[in-house]
Z-matrix of the N, CA and C atoms (Angstrom, degrees):
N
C 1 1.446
C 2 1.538 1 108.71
N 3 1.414 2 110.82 1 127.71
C 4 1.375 3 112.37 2 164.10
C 5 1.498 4 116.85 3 -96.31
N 6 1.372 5 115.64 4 144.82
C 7 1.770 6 120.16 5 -175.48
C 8 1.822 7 90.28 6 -162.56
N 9 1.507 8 93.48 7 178.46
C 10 1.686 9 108.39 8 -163.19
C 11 1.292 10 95.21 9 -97.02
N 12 1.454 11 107.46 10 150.90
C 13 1.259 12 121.86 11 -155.85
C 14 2.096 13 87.56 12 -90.57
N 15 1.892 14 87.03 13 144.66
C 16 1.389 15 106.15 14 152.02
C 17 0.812 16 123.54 15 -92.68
N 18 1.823 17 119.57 16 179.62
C 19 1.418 18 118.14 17 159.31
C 20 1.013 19 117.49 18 -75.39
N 21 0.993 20 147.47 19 -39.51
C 22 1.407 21 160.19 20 -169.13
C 23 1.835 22 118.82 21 -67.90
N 24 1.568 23 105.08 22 -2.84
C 25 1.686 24 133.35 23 167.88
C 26 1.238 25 90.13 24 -86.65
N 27 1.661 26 144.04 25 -16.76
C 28 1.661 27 101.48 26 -152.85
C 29 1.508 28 87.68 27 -94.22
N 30 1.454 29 149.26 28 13.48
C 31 1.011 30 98.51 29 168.58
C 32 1.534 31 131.94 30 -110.15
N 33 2.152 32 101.25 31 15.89
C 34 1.282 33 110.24 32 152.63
C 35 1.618 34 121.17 33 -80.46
N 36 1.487 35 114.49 34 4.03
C 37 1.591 36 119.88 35 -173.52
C 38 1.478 37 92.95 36 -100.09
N 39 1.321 38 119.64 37 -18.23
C 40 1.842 39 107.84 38 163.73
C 41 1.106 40 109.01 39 -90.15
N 42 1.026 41 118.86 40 -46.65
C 43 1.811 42 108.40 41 169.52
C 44 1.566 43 126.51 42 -42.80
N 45 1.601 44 112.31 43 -7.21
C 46 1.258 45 127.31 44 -159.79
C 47 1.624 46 84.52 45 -113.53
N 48 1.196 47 108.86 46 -63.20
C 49 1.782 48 119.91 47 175.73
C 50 1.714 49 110.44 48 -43.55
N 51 1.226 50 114.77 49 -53.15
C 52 1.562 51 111.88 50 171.07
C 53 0.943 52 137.17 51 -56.62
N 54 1.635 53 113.65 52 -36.02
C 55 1.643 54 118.29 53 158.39
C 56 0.943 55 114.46 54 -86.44
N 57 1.902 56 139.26 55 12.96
C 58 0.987 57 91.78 56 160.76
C 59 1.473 58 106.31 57 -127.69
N 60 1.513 59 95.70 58 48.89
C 61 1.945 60 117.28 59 169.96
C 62 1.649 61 100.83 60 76.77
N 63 1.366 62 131.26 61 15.80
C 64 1.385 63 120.54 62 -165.56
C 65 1.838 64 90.37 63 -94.70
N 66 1.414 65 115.14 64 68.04
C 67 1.067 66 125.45 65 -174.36
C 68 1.853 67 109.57 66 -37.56
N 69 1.511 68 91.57 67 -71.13
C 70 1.570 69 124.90 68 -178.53
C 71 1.576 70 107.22 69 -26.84
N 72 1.441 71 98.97 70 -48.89
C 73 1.646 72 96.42 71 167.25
C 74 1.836 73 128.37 72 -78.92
N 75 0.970 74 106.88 73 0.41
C 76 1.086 75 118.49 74 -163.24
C 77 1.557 76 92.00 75 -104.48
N 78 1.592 77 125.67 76 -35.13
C 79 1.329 78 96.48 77 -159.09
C 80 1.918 79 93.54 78 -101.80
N 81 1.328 80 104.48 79 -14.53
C 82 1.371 81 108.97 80 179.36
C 83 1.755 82 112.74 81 -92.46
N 84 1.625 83 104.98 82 55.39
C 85 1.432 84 128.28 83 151.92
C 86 1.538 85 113.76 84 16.44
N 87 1.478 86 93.05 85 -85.40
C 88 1.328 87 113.13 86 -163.16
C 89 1.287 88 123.04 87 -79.80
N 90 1.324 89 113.11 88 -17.45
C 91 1.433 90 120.31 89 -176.81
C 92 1.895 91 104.03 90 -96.94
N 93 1.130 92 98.12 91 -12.42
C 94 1.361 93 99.84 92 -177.47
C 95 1.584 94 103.02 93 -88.57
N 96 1.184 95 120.27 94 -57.72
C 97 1.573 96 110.76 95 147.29
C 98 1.421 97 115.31 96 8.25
N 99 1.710 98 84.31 97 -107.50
C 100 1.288 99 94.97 98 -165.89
C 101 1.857 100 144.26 99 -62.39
N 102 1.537 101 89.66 100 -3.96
C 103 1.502 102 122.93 101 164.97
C 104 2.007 103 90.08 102 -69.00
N 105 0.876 104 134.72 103 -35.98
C 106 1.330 105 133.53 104 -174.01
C 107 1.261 106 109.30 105 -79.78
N 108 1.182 107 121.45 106 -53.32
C 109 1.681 108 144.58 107 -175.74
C 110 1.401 109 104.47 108 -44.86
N 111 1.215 110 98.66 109 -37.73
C 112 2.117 111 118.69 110 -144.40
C 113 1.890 112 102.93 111 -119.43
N 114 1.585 113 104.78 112 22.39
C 115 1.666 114 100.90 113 -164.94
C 116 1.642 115 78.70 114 -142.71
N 117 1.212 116 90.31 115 -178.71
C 118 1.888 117 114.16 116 -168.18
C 119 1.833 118 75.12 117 -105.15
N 120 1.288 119 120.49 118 138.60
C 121 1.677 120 134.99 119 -153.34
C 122 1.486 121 106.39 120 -161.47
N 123 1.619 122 113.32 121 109.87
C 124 1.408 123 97.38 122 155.81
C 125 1.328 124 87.14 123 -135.35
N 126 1.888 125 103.59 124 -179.25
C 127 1.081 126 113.66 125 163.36
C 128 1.426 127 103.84 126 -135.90
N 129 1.710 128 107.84 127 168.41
C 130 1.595 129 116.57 128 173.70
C 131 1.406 130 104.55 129 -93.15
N 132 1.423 131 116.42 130 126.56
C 133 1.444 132 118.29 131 163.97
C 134 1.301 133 120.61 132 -101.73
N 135 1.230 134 148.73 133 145.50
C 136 1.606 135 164.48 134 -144.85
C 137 1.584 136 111.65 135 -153.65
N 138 1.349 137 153.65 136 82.95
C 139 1.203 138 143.65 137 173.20
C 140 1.568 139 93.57 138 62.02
N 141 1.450 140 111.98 139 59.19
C 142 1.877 141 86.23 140 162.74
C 143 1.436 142 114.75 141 93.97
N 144 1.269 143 126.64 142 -57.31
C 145 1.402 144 139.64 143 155.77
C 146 1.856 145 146.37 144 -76.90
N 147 1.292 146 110.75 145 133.69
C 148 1.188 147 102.65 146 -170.44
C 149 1.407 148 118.46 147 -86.86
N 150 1.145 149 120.59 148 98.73
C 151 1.421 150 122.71 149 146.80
C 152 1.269 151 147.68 150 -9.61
N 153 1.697 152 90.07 151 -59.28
C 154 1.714 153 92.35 152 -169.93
C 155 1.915 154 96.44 153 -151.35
N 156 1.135 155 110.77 154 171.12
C 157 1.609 156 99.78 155 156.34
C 158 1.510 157 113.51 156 -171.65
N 159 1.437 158 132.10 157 153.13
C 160 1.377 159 115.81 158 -177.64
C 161 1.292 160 94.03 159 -133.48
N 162 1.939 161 117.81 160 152.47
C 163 1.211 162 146.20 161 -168.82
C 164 1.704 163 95.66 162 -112.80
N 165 0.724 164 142.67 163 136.45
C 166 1.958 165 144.02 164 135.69
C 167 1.720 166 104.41 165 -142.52
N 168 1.781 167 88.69 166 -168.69
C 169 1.691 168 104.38 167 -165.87
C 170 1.704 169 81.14 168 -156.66
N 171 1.457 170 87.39 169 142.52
C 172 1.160 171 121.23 170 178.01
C 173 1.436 172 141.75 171 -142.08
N 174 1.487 173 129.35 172 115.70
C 175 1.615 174 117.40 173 179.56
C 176 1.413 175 108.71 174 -51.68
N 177 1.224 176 122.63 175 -24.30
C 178 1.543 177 124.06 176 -153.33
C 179 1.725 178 128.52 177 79.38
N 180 1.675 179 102.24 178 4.79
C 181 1.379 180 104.88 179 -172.06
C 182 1.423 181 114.14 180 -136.22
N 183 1.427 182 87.49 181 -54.77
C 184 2.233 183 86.41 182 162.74
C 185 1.532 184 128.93 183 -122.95
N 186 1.396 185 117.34 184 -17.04
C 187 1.166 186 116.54 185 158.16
C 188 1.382 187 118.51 186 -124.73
N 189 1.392 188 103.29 187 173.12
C 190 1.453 189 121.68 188 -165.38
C 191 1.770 190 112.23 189 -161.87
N 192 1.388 191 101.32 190 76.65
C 193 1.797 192 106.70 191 171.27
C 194 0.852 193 112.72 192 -74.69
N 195 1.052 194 121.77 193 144.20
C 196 1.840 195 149.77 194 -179.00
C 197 2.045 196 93.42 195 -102.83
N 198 1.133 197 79.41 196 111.73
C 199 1.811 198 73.57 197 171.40
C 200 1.274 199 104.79 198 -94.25
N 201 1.399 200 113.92 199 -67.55
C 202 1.586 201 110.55 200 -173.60
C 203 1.694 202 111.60 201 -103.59
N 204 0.825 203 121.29 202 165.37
C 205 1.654 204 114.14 203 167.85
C 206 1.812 205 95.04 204 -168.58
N 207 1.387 206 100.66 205 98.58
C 208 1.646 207 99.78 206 156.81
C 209 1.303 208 132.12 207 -132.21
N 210 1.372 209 113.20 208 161.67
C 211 1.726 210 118.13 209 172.05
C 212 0.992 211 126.14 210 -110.12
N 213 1.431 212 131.11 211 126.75
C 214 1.466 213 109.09 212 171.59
C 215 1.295 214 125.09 213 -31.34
N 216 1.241 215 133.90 214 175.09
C 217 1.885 216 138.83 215 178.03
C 218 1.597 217 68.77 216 -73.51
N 219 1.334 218 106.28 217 -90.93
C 220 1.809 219 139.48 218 -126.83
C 221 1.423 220 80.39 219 -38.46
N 222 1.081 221 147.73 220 -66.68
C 223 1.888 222 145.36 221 -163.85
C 224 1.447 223 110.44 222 -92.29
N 225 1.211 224 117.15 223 40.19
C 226 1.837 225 111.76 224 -178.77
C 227 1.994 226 89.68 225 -101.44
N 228 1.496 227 94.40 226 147.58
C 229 1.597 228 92.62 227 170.53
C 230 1.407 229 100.70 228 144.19
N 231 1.664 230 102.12 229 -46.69
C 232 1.412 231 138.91 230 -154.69
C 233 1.774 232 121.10 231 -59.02
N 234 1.284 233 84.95 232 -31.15
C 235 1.376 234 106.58 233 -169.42
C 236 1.619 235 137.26 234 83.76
N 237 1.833 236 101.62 235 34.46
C 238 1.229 237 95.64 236 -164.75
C 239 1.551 238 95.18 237 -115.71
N 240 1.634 239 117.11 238 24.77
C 241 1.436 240 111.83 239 175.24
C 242 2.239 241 89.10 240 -80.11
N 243 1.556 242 86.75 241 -43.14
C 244 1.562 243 107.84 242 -169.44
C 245 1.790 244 103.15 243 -57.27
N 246 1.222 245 114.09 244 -9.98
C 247 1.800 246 113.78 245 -169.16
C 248 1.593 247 99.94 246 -103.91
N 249 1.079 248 97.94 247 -48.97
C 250 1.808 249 97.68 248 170.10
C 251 1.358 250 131.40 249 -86.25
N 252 1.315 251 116.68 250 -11.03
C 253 1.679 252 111.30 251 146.78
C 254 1.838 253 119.33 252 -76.13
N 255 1.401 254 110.84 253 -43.29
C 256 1.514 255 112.34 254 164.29
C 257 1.785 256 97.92 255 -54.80
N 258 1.085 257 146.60 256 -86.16
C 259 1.270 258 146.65 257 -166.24
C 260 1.829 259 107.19 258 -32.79
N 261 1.339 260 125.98 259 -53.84
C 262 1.267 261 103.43 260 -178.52
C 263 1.344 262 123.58 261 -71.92
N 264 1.995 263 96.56 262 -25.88
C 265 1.752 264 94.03 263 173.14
C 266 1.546 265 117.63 264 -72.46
N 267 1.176 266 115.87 265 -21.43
C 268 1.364 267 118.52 266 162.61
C 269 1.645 268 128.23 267 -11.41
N 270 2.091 269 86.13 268 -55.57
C 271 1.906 270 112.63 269 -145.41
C 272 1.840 271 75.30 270 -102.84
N 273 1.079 272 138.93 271 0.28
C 274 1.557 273 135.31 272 162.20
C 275 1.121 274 121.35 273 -130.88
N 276 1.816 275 131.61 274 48.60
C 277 1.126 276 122.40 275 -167.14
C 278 1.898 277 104.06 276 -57.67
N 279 0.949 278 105.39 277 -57.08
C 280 1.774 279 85.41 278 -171.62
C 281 1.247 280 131.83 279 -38.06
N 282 1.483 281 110.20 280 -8.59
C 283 2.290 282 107.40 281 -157.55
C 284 1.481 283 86.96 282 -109.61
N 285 1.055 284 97.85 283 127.27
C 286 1.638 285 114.37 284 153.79
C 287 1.536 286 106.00 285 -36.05
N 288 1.428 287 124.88 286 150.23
C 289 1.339 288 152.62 287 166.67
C 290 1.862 289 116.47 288 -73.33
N 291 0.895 290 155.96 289 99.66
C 292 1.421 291 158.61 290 151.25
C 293 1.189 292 123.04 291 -87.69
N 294 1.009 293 116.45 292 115.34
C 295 1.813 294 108.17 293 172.79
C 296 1.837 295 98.32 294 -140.16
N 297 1.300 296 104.74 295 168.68
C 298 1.320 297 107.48 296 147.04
C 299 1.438 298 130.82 297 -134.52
N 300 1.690 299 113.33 298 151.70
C 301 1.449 300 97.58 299 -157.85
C 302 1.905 301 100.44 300 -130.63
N 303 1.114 302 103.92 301 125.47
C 304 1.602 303 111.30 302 168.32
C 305 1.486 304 127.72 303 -53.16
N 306 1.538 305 124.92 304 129.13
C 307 1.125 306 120.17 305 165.22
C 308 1.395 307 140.68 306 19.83
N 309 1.535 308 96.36 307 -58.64
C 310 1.460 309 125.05 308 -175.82
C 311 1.719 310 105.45 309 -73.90
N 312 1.714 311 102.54 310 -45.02
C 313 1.589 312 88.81 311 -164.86
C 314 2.010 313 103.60 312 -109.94
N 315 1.429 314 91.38 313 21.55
C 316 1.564 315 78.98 314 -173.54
C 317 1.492 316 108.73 315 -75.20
N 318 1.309 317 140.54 316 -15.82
C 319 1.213 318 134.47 317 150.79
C 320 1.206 319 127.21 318 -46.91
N 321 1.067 320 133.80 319 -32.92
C 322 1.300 321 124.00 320 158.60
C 323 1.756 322 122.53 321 -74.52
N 324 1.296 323 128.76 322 -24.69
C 325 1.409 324 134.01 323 165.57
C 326 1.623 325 105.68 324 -62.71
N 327 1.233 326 109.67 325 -57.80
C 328 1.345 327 108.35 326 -161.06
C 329 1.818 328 117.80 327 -45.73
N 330 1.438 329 136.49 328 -33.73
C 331 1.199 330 128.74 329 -178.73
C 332 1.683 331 96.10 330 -90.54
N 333 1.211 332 135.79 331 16.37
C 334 1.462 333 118.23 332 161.40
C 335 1.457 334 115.81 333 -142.20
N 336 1.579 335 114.90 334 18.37
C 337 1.861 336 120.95 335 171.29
C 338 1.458 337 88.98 336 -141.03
N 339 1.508 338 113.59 337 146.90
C 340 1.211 339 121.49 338 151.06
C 341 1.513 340 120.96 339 -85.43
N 342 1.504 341 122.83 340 129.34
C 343 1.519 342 118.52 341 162.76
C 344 1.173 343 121.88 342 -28.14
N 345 1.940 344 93.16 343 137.18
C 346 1.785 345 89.56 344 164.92
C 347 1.484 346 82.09 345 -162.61
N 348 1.536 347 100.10 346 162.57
C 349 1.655 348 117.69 347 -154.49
C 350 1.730 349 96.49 348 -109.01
N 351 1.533 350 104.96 349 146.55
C 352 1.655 351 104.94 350 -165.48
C 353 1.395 352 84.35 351 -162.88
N 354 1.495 353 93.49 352 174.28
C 355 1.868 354 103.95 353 -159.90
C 356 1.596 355 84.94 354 -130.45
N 357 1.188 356 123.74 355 167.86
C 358 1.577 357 137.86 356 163.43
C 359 1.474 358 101.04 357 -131.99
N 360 1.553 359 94.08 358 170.02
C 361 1.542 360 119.10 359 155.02
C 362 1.439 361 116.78 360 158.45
N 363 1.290 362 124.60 361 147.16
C 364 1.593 363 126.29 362 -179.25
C 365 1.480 364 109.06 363 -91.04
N 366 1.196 365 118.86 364 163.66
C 367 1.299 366 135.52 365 -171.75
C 368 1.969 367 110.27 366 -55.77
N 369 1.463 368 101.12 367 -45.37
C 370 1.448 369 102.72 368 -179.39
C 371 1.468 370 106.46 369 -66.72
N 372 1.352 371 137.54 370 -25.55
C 373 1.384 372 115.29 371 179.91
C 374 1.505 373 123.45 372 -96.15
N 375 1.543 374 88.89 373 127.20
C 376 1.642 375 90.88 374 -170.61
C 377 1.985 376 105.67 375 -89.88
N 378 1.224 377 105.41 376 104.09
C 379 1.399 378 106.88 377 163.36
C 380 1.295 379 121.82 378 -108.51
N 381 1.609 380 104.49 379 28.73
C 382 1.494 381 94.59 380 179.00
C 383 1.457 382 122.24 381 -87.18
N 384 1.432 383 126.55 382 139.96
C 385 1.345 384 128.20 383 -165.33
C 386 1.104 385 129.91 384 -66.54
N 387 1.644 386 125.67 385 135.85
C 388 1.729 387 115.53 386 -171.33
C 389 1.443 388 108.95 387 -57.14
């Protein structure tokens, strides 16, 4: 079953964040919270337990980022990374899909997003040019 995430999920969504090394979120508690609180949020439930869950942001008209989207290891295969990205694009059919995916999981993106090239960076690093 998919439904909207509580607060009271985040602390199987760090347990999800810790294995899967997303340290940064894990040690920044509160901001990870409220990045949850403050985002379009569901999770997959299974007997009681969450499985899987995905975070994005959306205008509601042309885009639609996927910030986080994970599965447990122990139930990956299943197809419920594939049920909860179809499910939020569902509630935005018009916006294009964005996500980005690490090393590790770009094999699984690649036969259902096409590439596209994007820049990062956090607020503390100043790379702006003399």
């Amino acid at each position: 079953m998919i439904r909207e995430f509580k607060t009271a999920d985040m602390d199987q969504i760090q347990a999800m964040n810790k294995a899967e090394g997303w340290d940064n979120l894990v040690a920044r508690h509160e901001q990870t919270l409220n990045s949850w609180q403050h985002s379009i949020a569901y999770v997959m439930e299974i007997e009681n337990e969450i499985v899987g869950c995905i975070r994005a942001l959306t205008d509601g008209y042309v885009s639609l980022y996927v910030c986080e989207l994970i599965v447990r290891e122990d139930v990956r295969g299943k197809g419920y990374g594939r049920d909860l990205l179809n499910f939020v694009h569902d509630i935005y059919p018009s916006t294009r899909m964005e996500l980005l995916a690490t090393a590790s999981s770009k094999e699984y993106y690649a036969p259902r997003f096409r590439p596209f090239y994007g820049f990062r960076r956090t607020y503390h690093e100043d790379l702006r040019s003399e």
